[in-house]
MIDOSE-1310 file (N, C-alpha, C; in nm, 2 decimals, decimal comma, always signed):
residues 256
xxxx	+5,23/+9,85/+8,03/+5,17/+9,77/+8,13/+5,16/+9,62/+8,08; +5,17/+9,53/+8,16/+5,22/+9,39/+8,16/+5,06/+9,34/+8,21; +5,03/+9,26/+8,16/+4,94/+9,17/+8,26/+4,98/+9,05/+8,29; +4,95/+9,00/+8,43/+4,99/+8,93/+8,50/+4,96/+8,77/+8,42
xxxx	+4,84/+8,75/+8,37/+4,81/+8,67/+8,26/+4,87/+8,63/+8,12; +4,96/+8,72/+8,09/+5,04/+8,69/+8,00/+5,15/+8,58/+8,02; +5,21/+8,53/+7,92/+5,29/+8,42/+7,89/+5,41/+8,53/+7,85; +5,52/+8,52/+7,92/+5,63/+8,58/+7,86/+5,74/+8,57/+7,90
xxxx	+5,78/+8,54/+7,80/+5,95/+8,44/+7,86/+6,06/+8,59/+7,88; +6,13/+8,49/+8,01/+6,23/+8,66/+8,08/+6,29/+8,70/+7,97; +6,38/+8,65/+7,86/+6,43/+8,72/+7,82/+6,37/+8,83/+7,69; +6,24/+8,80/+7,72/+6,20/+8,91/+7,60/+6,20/+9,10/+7,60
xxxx	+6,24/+9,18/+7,51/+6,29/+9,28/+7,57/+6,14/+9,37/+7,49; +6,06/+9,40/+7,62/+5,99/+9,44/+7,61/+6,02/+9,62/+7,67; +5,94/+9,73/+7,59/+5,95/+9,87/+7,65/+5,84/+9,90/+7,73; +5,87/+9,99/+7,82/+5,81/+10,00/+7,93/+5,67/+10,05/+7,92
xxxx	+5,66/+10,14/+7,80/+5,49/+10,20/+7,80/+5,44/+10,11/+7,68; +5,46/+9,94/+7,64/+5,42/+9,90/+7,58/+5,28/+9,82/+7,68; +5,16/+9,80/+7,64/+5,07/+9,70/+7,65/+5,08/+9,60/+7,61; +5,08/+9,49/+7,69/+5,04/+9,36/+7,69/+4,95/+9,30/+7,73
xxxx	+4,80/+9,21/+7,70/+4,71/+9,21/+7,75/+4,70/+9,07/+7,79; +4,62/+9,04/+7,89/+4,60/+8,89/+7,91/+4,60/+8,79/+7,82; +4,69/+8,66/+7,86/+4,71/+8,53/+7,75/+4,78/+8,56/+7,62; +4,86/+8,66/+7,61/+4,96/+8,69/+7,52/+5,10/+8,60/+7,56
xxxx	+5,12/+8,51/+7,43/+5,23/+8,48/+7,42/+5,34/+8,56/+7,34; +5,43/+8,55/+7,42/+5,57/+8,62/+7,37/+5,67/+8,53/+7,41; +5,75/+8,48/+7,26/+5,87/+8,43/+7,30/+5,99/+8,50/+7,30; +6,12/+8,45/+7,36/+6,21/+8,54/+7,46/+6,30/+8,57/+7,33
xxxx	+6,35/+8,55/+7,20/+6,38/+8,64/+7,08/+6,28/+8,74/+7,05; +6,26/+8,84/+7,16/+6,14/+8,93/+7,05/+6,20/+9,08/+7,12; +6,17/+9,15/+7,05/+6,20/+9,33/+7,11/+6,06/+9,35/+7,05; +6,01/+9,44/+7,14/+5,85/+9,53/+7,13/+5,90/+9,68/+7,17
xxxx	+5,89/+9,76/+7,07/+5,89/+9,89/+7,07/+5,79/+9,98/+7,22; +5,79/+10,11/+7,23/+5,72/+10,16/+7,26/+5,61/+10,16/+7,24; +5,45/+10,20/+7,35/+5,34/+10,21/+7,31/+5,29/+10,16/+7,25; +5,34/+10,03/+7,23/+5,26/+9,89/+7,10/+5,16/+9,84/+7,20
xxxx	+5,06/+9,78/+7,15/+4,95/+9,71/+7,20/+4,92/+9,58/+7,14; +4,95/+9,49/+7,22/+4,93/+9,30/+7,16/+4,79/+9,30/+7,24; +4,69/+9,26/+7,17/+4,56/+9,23/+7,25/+4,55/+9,11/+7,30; +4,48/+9,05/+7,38/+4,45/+8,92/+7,42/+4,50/+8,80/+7,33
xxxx	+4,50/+8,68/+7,32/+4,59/+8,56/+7,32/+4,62/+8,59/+7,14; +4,71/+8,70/+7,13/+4,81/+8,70/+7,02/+4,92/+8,64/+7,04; +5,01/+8,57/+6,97/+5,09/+8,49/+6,97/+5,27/+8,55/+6,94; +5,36/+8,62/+6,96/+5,46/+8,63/+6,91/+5,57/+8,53/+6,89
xxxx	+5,64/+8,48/+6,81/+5,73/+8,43/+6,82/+5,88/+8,51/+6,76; +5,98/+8,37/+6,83/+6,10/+8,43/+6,82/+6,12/+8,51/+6,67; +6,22/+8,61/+6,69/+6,24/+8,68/+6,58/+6,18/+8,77/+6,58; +6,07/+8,82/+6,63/+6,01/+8,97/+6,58/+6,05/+9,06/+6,66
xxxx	+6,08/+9,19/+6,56/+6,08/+9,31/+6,61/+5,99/+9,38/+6,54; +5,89/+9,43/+6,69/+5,81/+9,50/+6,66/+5,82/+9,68/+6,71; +5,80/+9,72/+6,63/+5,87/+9,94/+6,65/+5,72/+9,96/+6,73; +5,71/+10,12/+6,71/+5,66/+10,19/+6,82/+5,49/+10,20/+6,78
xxxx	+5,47/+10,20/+6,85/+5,29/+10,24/+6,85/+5,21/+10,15/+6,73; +5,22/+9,99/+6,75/+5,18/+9,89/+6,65/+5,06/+9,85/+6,75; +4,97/+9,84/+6,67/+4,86/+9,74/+6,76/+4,88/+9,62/+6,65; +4,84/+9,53/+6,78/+4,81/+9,37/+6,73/+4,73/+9,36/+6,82
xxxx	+4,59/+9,25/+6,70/+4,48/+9,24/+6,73/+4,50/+9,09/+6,78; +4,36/+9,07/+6,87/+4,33/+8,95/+6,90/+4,38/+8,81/+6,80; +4,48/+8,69/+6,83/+4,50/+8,57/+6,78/+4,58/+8,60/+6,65; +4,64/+8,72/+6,63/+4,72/+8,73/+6,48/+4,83/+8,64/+6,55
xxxx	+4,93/+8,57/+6,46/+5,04/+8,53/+6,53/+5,16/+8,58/+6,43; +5,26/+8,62/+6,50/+5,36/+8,73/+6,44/+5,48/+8,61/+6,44; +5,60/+8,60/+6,36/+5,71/+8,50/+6,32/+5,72/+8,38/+6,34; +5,59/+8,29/+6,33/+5,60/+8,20/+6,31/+5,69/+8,11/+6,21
xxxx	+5,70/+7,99/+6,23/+5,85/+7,94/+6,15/+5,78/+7,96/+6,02; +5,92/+8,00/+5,89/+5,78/+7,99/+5,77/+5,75/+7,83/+5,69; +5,65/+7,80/+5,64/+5,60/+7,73/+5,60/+5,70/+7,72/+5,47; +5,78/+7,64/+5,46/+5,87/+7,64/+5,39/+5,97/+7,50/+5,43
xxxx	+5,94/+7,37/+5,34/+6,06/+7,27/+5,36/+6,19/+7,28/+5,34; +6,26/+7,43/+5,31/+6,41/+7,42/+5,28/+6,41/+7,46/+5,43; +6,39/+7,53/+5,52/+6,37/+7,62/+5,62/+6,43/+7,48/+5,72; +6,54/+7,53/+5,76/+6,61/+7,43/+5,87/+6,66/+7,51/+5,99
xxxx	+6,58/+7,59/+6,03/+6,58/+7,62/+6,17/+6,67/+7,77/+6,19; +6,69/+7,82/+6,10/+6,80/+7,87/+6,11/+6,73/+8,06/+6,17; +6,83/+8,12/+6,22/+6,75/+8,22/+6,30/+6,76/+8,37/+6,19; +6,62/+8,43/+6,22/+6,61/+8,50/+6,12/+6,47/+8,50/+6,19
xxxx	+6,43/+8,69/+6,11/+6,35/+8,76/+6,20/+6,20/+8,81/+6,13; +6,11/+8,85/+6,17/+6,04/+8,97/+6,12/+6,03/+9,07/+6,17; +6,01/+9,21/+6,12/+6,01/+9,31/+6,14/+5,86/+9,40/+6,10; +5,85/+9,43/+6,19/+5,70/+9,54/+6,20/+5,71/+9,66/+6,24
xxxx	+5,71/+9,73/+6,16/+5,74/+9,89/+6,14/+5,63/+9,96/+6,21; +5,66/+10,05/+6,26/+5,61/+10,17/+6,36/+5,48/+10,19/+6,29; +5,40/+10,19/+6,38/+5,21/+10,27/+6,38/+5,18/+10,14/+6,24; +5,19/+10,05/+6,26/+5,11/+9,93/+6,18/+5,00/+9,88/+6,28
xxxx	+4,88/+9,86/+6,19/+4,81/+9,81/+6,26/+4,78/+9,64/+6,18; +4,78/+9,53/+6,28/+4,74/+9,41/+6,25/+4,65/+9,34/+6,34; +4,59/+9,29/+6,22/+4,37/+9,26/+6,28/+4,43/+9,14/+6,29; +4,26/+9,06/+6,37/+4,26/+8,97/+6,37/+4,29/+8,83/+6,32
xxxx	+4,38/+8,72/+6,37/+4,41/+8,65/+6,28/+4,49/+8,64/+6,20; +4,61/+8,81/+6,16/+4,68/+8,77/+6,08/+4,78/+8,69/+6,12; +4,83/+8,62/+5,98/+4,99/+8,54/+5,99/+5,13/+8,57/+5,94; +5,19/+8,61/+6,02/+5,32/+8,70/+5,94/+5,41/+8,60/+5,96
xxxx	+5,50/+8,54/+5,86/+5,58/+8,41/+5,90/+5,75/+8,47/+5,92; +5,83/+8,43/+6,00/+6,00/+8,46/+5,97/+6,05/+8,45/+5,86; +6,14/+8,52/+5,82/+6,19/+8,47/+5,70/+6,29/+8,30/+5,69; +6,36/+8,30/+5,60/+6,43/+8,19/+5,56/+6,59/+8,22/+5,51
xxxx	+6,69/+8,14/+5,50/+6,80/+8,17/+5,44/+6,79/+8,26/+5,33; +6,66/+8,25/+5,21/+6,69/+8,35/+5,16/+6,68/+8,48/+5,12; +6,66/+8,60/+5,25/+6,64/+8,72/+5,21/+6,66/+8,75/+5,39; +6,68/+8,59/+5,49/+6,71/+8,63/+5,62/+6,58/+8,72/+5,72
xxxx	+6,47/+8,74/+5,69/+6,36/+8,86/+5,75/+6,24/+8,84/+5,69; +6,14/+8,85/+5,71/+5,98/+8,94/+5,62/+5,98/+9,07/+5,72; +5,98/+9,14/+5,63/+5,96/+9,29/+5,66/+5,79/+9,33/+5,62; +5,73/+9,41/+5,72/+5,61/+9,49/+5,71/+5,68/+9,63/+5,77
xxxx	+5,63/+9,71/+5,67/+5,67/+9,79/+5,69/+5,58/+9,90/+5,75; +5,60/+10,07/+5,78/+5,55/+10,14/+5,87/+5,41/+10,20/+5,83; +5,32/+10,23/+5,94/+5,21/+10,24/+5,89/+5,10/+10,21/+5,82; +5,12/+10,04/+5,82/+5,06/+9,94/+5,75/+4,91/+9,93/+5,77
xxxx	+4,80/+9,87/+5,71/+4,71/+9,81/+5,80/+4,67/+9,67/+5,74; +4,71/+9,56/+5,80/+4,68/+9,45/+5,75/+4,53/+9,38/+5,79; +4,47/+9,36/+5,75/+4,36/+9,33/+5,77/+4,32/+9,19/+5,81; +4,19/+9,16/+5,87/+4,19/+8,99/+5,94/+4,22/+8,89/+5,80
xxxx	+4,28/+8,77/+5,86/+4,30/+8,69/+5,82/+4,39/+8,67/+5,74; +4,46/+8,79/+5,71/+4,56/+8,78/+5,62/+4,68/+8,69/+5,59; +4,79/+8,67/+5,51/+4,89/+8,60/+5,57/+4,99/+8,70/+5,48; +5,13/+8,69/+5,54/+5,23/+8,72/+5,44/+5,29/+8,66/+5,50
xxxx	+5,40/+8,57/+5,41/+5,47/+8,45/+5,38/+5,62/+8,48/+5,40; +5,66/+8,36/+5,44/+5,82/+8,45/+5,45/+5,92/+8,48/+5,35; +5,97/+8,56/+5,42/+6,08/+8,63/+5,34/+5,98/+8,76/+5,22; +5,88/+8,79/+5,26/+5,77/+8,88/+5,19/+5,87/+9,02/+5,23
xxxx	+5,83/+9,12/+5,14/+5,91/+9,28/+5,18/+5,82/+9,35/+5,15; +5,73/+9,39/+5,26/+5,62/+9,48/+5,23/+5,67/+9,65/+5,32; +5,67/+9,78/+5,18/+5,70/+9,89/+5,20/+5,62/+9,97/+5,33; +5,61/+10,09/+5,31/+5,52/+10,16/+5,40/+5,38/+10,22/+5,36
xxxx	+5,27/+10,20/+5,45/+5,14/+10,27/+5,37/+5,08/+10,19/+5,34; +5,12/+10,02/+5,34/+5,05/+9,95/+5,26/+4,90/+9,88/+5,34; +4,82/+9,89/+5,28/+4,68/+9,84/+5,30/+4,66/+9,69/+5,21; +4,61/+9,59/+5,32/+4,56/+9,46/+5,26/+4,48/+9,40/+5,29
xxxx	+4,37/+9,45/+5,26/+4,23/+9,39/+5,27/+4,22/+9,22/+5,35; +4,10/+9,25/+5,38/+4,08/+9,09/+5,46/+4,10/+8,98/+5,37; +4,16/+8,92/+5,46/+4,15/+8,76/+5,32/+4,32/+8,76/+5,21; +4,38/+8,85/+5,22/+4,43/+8,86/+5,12/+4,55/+8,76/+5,16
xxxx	+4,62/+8,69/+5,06/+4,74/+8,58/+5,07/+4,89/+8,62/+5,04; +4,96/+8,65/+5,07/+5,12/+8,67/+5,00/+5,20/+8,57/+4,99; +5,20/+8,48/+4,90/+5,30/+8,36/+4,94/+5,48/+8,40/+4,94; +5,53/+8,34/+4,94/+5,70/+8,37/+5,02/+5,76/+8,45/+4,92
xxxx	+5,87/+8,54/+4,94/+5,96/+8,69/+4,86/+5,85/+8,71/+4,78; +5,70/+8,72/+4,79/+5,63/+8,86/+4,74/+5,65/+9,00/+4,76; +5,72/+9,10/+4,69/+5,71/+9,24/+4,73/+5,67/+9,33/+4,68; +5,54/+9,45/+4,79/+5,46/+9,48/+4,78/+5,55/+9,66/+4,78
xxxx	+5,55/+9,76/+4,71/+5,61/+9,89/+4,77/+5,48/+9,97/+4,80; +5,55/+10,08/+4,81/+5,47/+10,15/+4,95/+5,32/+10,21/+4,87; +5,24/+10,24/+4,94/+5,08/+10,25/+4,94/+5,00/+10,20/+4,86; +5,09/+10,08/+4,83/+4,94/+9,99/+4,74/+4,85/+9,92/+4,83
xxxx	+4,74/+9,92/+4,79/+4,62/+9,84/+4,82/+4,56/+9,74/+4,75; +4,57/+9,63/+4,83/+4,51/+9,47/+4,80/+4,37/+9,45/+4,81; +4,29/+9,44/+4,73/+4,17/+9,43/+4,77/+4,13/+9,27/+4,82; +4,05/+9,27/+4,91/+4,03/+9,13/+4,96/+4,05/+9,03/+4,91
xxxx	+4,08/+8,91/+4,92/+4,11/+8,80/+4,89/+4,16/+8,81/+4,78; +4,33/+8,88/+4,75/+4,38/+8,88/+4,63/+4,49/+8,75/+4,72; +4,49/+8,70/+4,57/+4,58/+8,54/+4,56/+4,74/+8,63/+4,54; +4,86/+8,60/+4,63/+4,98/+8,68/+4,55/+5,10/+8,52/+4,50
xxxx	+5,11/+8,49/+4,40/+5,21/+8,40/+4,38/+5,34/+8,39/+4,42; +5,40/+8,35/+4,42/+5,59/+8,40/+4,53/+5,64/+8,43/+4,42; +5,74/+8,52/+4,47/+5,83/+8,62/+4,42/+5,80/+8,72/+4,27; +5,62/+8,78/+4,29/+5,58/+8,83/+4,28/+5,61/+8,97/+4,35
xxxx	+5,63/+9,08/+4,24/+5,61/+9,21/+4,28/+5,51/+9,32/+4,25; +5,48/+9,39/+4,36/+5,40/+9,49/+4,34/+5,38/+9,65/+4,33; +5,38/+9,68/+4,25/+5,44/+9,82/+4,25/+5,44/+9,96/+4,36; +5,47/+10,05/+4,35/+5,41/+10,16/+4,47/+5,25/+10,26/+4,40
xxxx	+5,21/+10,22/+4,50/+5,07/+10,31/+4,43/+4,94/+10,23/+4,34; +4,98/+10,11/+4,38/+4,92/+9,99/+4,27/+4,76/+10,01/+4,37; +4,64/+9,92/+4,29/+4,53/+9,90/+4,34/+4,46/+9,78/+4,31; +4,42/+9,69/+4,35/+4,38/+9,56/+4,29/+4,25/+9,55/+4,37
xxxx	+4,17/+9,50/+4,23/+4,02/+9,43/+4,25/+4,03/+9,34/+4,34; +3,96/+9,31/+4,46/+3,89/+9,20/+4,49/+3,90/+9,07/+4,49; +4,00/+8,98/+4,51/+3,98/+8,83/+4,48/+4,06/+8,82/+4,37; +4,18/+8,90/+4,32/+4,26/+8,89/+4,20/+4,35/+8,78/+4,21
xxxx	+4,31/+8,69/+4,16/+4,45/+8,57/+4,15/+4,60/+8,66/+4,07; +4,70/+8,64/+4,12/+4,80/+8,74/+4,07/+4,93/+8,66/+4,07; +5,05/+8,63/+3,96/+5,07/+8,57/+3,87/+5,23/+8,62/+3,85; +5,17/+8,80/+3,81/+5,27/+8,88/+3,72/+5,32/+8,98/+3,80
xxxx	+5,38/+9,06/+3,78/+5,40/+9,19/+3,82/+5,32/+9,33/+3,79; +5,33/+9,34/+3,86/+5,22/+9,51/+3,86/+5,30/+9,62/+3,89; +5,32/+9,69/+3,77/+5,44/+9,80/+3,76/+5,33/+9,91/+3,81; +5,41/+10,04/+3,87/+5,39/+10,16/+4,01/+5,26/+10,19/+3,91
xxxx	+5,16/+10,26/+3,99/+5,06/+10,35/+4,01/+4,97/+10,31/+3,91; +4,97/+10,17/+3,90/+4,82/+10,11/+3,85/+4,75/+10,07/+3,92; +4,60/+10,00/+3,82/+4,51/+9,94/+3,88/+4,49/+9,82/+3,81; +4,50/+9,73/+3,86/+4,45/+9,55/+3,78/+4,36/+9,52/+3,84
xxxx	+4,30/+9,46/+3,74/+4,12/+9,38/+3,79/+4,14/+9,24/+3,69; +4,00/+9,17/+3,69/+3,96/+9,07/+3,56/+4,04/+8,94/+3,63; +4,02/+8,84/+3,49/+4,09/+8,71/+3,50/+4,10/+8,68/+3,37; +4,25/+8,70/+3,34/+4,34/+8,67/+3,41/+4,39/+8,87/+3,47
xxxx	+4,48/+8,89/+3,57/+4,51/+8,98/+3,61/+4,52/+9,09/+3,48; +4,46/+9,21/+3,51/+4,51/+9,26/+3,36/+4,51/+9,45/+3,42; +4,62/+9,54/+3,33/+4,61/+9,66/+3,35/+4,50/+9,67/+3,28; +4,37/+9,78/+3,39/+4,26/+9,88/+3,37/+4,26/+10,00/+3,38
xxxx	+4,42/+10,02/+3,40/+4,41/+10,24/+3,40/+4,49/+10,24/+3,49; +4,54/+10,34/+3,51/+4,61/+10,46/+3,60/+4,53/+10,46/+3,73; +4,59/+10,45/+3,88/+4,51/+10,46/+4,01/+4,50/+10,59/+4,01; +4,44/+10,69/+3,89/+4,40/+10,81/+3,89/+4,36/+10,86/+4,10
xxxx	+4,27/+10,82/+4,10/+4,19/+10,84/+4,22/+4,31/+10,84/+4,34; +4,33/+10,78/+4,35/+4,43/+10,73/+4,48/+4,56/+10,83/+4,46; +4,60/+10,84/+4,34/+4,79/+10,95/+4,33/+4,66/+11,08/+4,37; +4,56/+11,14/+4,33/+4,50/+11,27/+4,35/+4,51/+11,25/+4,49
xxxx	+4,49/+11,20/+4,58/+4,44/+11,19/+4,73/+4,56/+11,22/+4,76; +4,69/+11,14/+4,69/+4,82/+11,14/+4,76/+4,91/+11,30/+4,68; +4,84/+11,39/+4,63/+4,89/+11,46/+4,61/+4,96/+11,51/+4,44; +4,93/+11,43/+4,38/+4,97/+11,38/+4,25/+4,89/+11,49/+4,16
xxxx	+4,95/+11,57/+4,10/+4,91/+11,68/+4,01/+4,79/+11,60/+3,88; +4,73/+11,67/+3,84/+4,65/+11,62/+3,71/+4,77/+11,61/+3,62; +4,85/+11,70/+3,56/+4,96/+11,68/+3,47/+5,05/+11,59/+3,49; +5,09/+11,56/+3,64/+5,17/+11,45/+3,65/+5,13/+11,27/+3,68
xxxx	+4,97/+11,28/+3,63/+4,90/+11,20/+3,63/+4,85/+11,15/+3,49; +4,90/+11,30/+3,41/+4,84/+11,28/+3,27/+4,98/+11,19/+3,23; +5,11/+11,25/+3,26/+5,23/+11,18/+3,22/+5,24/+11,07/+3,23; +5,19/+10,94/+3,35/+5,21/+10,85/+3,38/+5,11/+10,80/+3,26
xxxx	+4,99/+10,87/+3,28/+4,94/+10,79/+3,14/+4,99/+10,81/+3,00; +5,02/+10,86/+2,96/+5,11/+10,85/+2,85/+5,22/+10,74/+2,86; +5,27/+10,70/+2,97/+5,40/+10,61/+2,99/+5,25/+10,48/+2,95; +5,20/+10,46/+3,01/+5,15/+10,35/+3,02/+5,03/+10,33/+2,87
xxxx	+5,02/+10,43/+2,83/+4,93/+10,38/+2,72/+5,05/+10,33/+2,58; +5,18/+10,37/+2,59/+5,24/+10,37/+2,53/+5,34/+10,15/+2,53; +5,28/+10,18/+2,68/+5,35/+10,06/+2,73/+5,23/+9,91/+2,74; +5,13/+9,98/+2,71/+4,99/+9,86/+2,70/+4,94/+9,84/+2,58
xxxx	+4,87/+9,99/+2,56/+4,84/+10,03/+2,44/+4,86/+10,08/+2,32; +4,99/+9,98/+2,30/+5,04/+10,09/+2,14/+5,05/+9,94/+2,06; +5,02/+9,88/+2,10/+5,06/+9,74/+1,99/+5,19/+9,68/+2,00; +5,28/+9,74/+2,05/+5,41/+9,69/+2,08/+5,43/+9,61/+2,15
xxxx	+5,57/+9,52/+2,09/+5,57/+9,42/+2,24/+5,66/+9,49/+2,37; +5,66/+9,44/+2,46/+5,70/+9,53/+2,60/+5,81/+9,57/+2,56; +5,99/+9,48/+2,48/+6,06/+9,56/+2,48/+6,06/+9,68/+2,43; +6,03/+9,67/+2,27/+5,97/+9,79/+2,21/+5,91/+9,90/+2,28
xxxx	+5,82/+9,89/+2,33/+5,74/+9,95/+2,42/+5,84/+10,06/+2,51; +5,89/+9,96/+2,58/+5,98/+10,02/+2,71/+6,11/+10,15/+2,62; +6,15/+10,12/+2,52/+6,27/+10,14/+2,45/+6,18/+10,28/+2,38; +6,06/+10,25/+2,31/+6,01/+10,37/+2,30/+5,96/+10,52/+2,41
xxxx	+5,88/+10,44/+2,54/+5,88/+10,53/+2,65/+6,01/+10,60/+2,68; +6,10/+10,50/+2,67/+6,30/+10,56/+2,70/+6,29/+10,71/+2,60; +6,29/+10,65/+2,46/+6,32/+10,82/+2,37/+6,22/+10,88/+2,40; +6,09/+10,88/+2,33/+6,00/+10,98/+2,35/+5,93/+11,06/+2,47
xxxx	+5,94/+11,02/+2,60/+5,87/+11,04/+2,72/+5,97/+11,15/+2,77; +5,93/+11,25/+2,84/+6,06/+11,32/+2,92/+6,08/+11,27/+3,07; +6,17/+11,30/+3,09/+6,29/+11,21/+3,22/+6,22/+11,27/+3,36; +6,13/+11,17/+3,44/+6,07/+11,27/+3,55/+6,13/+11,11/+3,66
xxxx	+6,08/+11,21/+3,76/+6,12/+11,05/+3,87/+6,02/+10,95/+3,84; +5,89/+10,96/+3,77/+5,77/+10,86/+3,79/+5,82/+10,78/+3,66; +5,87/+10,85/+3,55/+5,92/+10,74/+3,45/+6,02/+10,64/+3,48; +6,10/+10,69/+3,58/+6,23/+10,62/+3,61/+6,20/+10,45/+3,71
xxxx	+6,08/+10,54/+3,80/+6,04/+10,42/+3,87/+5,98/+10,34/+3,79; +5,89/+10,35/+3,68/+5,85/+10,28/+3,57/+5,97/+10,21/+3,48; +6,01/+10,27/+3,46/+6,13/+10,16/+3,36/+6,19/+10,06/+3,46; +6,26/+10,15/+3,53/+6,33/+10,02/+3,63/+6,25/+9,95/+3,69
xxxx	+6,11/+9,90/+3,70/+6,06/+9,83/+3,79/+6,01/+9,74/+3,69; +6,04/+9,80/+3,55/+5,96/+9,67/+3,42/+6,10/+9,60/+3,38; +6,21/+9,71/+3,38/+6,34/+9,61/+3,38/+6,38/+9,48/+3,44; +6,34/+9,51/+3,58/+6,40/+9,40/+3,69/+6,28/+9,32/+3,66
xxxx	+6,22/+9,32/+3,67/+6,08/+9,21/+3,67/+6,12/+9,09/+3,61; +6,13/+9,00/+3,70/+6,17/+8,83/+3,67/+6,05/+8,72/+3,63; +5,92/+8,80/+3,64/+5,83/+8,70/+3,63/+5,73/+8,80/+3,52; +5,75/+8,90/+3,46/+5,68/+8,94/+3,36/+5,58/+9,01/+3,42
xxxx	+5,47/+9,10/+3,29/+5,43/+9,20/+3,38/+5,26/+9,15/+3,34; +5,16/+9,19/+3,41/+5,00/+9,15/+3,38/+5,01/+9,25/+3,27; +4,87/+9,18/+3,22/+4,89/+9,17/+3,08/+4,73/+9,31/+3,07; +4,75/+9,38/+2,93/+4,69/+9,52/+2,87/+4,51/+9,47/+2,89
């Protein structure tokens, strides 16, 4: 259902059991999945595809150009993955020449006032507290949670399973299934709590701690570190995402 109050330019390709509510703008590059719901004067712009059963809350505005002076017009999209929900206020920007998209991924819930910045790659599952900032190719993988007003620096990554304090200015990388707090950003343990919810055995929760006491807490410096978890640790999928994610890391990891 369409409301007659809406702003929406013909060529936008809207699905039929989608909601659109009064004073909704929609510009004519956009596809809206099924059963999505844009509430009152939310804003779309060109480039978004939004999948099936997304609500958008009041005044969030979805691909706006990104804030970005290399950014010369060039066409390029965002994408919002199926049953995301986005509150009030948020700002999700297009991507840019370099990465072409910001992706949000499925089953999200972004919270008011958020932003993520272009060319950002956020997984599925992911929760981000109100307030929280992603500046441009920050990537977030799937079910971590931002606690309010965490600061994210660009081309910062975040691991799968991660948890962050509150207001965390963030810097470094945060390799899978931690938790960082303090100032400056720093590992405080294993998201014990959160892998048990998600299914995560006590034994395969004790293993990650061993990877990581090994990799914070042994006095070694990180290559060492990493090179030791390699021989001594046995080969499970949670080590693998651990090494390769401390491998690639271009900006270094928060600190023990």
């Amino acid at each position: 259902m369409i409301s007659p109050l809406a702003n929406i330019h013909p060529d936008a390709k809207i699905a039929d059991t989608a909601i659109i509510d009064p004073f909704v703008t929609i510009s004519g590059d956009v596809v809206i999945d099924e059963n999505t719901h844009i509430y009152p004067n939310a804003v779309i712009f060109d480039g978004a595809r939004i999948g099936k059963n997304v609500t958008i809350y009041p005044s969030a505005v979805i691909s706006a150009a990104p804030q970005d002076l290399k950014y010369k017009g060039e066409k390029t999209t965002t994408e919002i993955g199926s049953g995301t929900i986005i509150r009030e206020f948020v700002t999700i920007n297009r991507g840019t020449a370099a990465k072409m998209k910001t992706i949000v991924g499925e089953n999200c819930l972004i919270m008011a006032y958020s932003h993520v910045a272009h060319d950002c790659i956020l997984g599925n599952n992911i929760i981000t507290a109100n307030g929280v900032q992603l500046a441009g190719e920050v990537e977030v993988d799937d079910f971590a949670i931002l606690g309010g007003g965490t600061l994210v620096h660009q081309f910062t990554r975040i691991g799968k399973h991660v948890m962050t304090q509150g207001g965390l200015l963030l810097g470094k990388d945060i390799p899978p299934y931690v938790k960082s707090a303090r100032e400056p950003a720093s590992y405080v343990g294993v998201n014990s709590i959160g892998l048990r919810r998600r299914g995560f055995s006590n034994d395969k929760i004790r293993h990650i701690q061993d990877i990581y006491r090994i990799f914070f807490n042994s006095g070694l410096n990180y290559k060492d570190a990493l090179n030791k978890i390699i021989d001594d640790i046995e080969d499970t999928p949670e080590k693998e995402e651990i090494v390769n994610f401390i491998r690639n890391s271009s900006r270094g990891m928060i600190k023990s």
